[in-house]
ROLO-805706 format. One record per residue (C-alpha): residue in one letter; chain; x, y, z. Coordinates in steps of 0.05 Angstrom, whole numbers. Layout:
# residues N
+---------+--------+--------+--------+--------+
! residuo ! cadena !   east !  north !     up !
+---------+--------+--------+--------+--------+
!       a !      A !      X !      Y !      Z !
...
+---------+--------+--------+--------+--------+
END
This chain:
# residues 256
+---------+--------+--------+--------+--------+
! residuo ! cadena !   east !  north !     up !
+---------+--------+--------+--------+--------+
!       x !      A !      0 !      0 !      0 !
!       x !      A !     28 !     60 !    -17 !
!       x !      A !     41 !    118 !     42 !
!       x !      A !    -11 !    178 !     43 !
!       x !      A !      8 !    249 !     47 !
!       x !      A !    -28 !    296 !     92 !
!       x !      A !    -17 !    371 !     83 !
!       x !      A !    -36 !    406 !    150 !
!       x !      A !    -33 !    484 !    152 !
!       x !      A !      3 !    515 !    211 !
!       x !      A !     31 !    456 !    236 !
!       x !      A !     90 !    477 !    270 !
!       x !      A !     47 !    489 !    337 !
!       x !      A !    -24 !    489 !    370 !
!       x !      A !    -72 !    445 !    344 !
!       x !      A !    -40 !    431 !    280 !
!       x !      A !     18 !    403 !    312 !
!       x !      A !    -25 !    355 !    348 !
!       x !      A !    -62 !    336 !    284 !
!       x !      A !     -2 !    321 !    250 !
!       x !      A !     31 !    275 !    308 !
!       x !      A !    -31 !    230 !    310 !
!       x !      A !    -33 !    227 !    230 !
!       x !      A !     38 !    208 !    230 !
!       x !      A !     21 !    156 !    288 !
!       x !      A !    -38 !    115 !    236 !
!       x !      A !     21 !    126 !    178 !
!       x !      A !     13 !    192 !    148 !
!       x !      A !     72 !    227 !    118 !
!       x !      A !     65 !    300 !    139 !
!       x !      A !     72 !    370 !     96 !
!       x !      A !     90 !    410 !    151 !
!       x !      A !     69 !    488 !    142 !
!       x !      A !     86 !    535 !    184 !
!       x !      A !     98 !    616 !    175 !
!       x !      A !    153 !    648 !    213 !
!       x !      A !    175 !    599 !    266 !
!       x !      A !    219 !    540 !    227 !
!       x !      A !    254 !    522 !    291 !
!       x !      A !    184 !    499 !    310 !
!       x !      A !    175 !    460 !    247 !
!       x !      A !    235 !    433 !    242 !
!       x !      A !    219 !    397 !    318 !
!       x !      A !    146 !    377 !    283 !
!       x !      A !    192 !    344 !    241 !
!       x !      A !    230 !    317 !    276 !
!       x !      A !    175 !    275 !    314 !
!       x !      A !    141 !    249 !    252 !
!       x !      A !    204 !    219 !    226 !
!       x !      A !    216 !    187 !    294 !
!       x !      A !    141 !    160 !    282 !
!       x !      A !    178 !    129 !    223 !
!       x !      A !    139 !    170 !    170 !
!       x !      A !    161 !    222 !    113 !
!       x !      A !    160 !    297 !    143 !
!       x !      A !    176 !    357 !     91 !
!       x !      A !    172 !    430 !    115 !
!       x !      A !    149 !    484 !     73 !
!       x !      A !    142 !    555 !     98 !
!       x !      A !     79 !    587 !     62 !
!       x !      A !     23 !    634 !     94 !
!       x !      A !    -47 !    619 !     61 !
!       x !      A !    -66 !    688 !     61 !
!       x !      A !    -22 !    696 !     -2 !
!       x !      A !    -38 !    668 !    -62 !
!       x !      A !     35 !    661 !    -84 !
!       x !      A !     46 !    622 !    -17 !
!       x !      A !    -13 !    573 !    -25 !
!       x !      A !      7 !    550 !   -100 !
!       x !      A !     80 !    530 !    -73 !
!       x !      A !     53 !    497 !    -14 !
!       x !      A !      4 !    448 !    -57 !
!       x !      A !     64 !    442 !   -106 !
!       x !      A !    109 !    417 !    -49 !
!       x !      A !     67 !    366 !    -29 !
!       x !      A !     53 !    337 !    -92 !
!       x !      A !    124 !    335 !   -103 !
!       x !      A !    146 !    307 !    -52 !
!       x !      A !     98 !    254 !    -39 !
!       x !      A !     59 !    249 !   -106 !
!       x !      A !    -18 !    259 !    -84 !
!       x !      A !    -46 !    299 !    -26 !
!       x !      A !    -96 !    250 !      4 !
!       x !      A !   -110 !    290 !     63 !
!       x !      A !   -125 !    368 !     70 !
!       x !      A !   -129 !    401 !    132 !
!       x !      A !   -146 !    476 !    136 !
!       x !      A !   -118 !    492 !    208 !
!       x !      A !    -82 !    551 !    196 !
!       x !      A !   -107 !    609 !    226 !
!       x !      A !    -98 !    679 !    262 !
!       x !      A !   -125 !    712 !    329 !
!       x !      A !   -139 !    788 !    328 !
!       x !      A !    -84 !    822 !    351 !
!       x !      A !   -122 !    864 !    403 !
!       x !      A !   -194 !    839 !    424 !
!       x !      A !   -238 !    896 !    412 !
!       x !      A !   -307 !    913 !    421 !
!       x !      A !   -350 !    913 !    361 !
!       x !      A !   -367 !    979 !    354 !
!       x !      A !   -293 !    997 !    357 !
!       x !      A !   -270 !    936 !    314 !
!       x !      A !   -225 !    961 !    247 !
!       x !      A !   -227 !    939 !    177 !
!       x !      A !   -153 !    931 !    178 !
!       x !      A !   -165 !    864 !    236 !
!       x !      A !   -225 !    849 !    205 !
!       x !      A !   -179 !    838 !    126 !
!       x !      A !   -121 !    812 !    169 !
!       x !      A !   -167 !    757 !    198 !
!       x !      A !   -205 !    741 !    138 !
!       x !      A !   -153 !    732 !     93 !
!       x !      A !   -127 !    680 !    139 !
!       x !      A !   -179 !    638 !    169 !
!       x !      A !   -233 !    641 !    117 !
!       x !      A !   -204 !    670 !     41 !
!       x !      A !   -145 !    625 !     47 !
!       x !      A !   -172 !    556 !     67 !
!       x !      A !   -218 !    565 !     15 !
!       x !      A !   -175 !    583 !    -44 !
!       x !      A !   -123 !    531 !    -17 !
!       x !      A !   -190 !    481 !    -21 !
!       x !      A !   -202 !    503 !    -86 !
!       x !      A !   -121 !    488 !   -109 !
!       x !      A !   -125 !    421 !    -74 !
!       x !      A !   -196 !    404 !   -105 !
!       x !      A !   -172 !    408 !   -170 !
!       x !      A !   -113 !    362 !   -160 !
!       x !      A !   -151 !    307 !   -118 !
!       x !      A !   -204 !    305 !   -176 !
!       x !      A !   -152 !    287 !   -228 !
!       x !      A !   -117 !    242 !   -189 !
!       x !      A !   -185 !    198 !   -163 !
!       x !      A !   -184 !    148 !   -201 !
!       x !      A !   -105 !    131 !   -186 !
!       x !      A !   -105 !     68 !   -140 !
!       x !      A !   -112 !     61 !    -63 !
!       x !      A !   -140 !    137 !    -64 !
!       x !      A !   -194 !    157 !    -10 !
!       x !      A !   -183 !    235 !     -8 !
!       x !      A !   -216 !    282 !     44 !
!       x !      A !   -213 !    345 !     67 !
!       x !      A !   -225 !    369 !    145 !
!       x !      A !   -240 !    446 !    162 !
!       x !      A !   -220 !    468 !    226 !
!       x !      A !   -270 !    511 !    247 !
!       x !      A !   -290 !    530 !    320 !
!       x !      A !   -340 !    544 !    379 !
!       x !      A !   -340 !    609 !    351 !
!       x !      A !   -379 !    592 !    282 !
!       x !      A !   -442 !    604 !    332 !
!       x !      A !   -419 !    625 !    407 !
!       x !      A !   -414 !    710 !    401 !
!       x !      A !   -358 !    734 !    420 !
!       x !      A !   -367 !    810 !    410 !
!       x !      A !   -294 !    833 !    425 !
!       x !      A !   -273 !    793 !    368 !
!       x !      A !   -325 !    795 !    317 !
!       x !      A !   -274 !    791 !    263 !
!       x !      A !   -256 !    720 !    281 !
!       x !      A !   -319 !    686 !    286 !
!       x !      A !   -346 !    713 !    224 !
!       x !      A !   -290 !    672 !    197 !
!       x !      A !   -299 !    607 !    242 !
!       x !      A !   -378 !    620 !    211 !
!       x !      A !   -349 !    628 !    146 !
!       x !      A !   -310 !    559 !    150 !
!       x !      A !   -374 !    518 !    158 !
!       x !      A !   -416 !    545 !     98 !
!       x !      A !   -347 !    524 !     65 !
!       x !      A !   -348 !    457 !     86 !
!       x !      A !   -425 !    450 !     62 !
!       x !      A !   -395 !    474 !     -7 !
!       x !      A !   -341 !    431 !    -18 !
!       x !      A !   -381 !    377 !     11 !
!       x !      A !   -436 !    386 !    -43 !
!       x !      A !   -388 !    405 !   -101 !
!       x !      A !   -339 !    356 !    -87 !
!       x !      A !   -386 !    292 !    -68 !
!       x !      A !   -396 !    271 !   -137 !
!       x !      A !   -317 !    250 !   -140 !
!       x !      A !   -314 !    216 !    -81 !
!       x !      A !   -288 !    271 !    -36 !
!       x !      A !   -306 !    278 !     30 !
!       x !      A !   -306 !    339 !     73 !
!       x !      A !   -321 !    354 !    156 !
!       x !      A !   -313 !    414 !    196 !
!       x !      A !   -289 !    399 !    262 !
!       x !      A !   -314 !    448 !    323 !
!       x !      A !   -262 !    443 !    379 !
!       x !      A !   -285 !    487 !    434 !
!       x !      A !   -230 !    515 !    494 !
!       x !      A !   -159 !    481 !    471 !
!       x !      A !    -96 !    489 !    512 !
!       x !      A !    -53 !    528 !    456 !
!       x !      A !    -13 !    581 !    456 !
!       x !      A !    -68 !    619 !    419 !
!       x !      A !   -111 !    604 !    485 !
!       x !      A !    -49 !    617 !    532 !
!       x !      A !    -69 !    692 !    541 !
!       x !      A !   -127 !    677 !    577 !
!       x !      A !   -115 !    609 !    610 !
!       x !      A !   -142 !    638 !    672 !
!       x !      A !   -209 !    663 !    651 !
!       x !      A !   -216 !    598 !    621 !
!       x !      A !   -195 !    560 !    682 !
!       x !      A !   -250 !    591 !    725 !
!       x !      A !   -311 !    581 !    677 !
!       x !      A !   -287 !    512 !    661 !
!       x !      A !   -293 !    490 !    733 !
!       x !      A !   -360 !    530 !    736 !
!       x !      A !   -387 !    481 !    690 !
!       x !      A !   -380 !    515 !    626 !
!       x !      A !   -373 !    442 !    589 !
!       x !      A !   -398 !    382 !    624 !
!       x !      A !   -327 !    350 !    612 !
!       x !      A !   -292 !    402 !    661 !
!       x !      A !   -229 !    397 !    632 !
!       x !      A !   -191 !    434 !    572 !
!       x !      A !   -190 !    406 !    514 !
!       x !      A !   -117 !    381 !    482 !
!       x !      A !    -86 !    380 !    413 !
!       x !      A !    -85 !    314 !    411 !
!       x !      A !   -158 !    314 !    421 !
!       x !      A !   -171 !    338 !    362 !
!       x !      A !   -125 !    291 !    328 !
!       x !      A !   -160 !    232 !    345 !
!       x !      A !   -219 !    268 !    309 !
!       x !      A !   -175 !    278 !    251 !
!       x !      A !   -153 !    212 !    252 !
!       x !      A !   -219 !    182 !    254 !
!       x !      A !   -243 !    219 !    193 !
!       x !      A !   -169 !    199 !    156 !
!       x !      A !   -172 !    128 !    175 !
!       x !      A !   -245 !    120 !    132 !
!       x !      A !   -290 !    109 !    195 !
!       x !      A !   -343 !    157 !    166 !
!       x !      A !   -350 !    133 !     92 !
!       x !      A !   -420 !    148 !     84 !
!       x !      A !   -420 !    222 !    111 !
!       x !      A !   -397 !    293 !     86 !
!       x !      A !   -412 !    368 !    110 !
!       x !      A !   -408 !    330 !    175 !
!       x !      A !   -403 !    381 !    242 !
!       x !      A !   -349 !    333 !    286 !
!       x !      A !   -358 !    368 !    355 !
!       x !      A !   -285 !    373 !    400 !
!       x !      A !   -310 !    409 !    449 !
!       x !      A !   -332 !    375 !    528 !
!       x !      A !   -405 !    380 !    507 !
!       x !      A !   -395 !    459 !    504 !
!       x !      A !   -449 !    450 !    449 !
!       x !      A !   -503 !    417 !    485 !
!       x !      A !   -558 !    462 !    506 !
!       x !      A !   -576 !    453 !    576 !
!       x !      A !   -631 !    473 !    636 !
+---------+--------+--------+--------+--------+
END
């Protein structure tokens, strides 16, 4: 059987790092992406290949469409196909700011980050999986790494969850478009993840966790949402697409 590729934006930390460890655990070699910080994908690296799988590094920010043509051309060079997509990549606001304050300038940085890039990077990767399905031992799919925020308000950073909404009318997109060849396509949701991203505000967090903010009082983990990943990689959910995978202690149930 040959190896599949996976090609995981911003990979070098956060969530994407744990998403590409736990491919590269069920056999995935690993594009590793990453923007500014190649000391921190070199270490990603580093791990896969001691998972004994294929790890290549490319530095390429999605919000440039220069960036995300070399990034899909890396991959297929170096491993032939893509078989996996994940849109991970993604940006905070640099300030959190009320709404009625908010700039354009955020609101462009943002969006051409977490919503215009995945989905032109979709698009690139699209095109190549469709030529390439009827090649042998190909299952491709794409995951969206969405958030909480596609439907929890967060009005001091509007900006971002207009994108998080943004990624799951995506998903439902590709997953219509793209169902006729075979290509399958889930938004994940994770909810409060230990990250760096998250690191700023580890204490709010902290408090309303253990005031029952999830019913699984605990933060959530990278590798939580890699086992998600995984799941959806190794071909457990054949006869679904535009699927909403929840990652988030229950922060999704409604409750009286």
């Amino acid at each position: 059987m040959r190896q599949r590729a996976a090609l995981v934006t911003g990979s070098s930390r956060g969530i994407g790092r744990g998403v590409a460890l736990a491919l590269a655990e069920v056999g995935y070699s690993i594009l590793v992406n990453y923007v500014a910080n190649r000391d921190a994908a070199e270490e990603v690296a580093a791990k896969v290949e001691a998972k004994g799988q294929r790890a290549v590094i490319c530095q390429a920010n999605i919000a440039s469409a220069r960036d995300r043509q070399r990034l899909v051309e890396t991959s297929i060079a170096s491993f032939g196909r893509i078989d996996l997509l994940v849109n991970n990549a993604g940006v905070a606001p640099t300030r959190r700011v009320d709404l009625l304050e908010a700039t354009e300038e955020s609101f462009d940085r943002v969006l051409a980050a977490n919503l215009k890039g995945p989905y032109f990077l979709t698009q690139l990767v699209a095109r190549h999986m469709i030529a390439e399905r009827h090649a042998d031992d190909y299952s491709p799919k794409i995951v969206n790494i969405s958030s909480v925020s596609a439907y929890a308000s967060s009005p001091n950073r509007g900006e971002y969850c207009v994108a998080k909404a943004g990624i799951s009318m995506m998903t439902s997109l590709y997953a219509h478009r793209l169902a006729e060849y075979g290509i399958l396509v889930y938004e994940l949701r994770p909810g409060i993840i230990e990250t760096d991203m998250t690191a700023p505000v580890k204490q709010t967090y902290n408090r309303m966790i253990a005031q029952g903010l999830t019913p699984i009082r605990r933060w959530g983990t990278p590798d939580d949402v890699g086992k998600a990943v995984v799941a959806i990689a190794s071909g457990l959910l054949p006869f679904s697409t535009g699927e909403v995978i929840n990652v988030d202690g229950g922060f999704h149930l409604r409750r009286l």
